[in-house]
Structures are given as C-alpha cells and as structure tokens.
N, C-alpha and C positions, 0 to 999 in steps of 0.2 A: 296304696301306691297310686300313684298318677302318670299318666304317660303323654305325649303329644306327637301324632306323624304329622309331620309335614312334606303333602303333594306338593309337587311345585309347579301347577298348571298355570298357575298365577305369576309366574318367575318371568324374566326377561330369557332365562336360558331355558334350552330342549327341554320339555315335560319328563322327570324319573322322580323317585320318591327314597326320601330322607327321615329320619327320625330323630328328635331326642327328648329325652325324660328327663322328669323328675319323681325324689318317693316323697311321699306324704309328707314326712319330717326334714324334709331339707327347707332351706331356705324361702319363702314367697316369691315370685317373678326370676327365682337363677334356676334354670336348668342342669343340673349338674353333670349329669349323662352327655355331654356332647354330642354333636351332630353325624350319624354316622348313613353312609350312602346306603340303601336295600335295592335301588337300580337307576341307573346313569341313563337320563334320556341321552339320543342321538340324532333325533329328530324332531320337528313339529306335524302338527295337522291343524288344518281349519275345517273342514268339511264333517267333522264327525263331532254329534256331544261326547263334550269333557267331562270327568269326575263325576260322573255317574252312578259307576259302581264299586265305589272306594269303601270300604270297611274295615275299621279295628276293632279288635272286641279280646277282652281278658278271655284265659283258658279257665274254665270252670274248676278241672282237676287240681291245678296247684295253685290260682290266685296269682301269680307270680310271670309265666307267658304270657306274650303279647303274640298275638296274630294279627295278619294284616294284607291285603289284598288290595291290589290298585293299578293302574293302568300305566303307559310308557309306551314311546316309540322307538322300533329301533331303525336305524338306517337305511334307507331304499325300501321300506316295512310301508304296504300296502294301506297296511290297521295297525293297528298298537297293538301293539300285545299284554297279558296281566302275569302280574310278578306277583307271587301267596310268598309272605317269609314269616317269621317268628322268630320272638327272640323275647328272652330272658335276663332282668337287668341285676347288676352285679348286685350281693348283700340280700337277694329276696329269699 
C-alpha cells in the first residue's frame, strides 16, 4: 500500500492538512482515494517555522492504518495547533 498527505503550508490558502491515497496495485500516477480534509486551516503565520514537525508513518499492528500528525492554525490562534488523526483506506 502507498499513501501520500498532503500539508498545504505551500498552498495559496490557510495552512490545514489533506490526504489522499493510493494501493500498490492501482493505477501509476492516479490517486484513487480522493482528497479528503483531516483539518481546515483558518488562518496563516509568518513568524513561526513551518512543517517542522509533520509525520506519517504506517501502524505496525495491521499494515493497513495511517497515522499522521501535522500542524494548522486556527483563527485568532496565537500558535498553530497539531491535529494526530488516522485513517484506514478502503479494501486493506
């Protein structure tokens, strides 16, 4: 299985983080998994380093979870805050 998050500290819009997948045997370059939200920025920063401390990493137990931890601001939010989620793609 193959997965890819994508931060969007690089985006024109608010810093939040996005995912989608693909597995091993789908297609080369089509993501079939669609793009789905794990947290909606609401705001920016300049003053603090970016993506820093962004990590995905497979769950050891079933091979099949994604974990994933990454940064986001929310509105009138002094500092970002970090969003932990997991998720589990269909057919694993």
């Amino acid at each position: 299985m193959e997965d890819a998050v994508q931060d969007e500290g690089q985006r024109a819009r608010d810093p939040g983080q996005r995912f989608a997948a693909r597995l091993a045997t789908d297609p080369a370059g089509i993501l079939t998994f669609h793009e789905t939200v794990l947290a909606e920025g609401e705001a920016s920063q300049n003053a603090m380093r970016w993506e820093d401390y962004i990590q995905t990493a497979m769950d050891p137990s079933d091979d099949c979870t994604i974990w994933y931890v990454g940064d986001y601001v929310k509105k009138d939010a002094p500092t970002y805050s970090t969003r932990i989620a997991s998720f589990k793609l269909p057919g694993c």
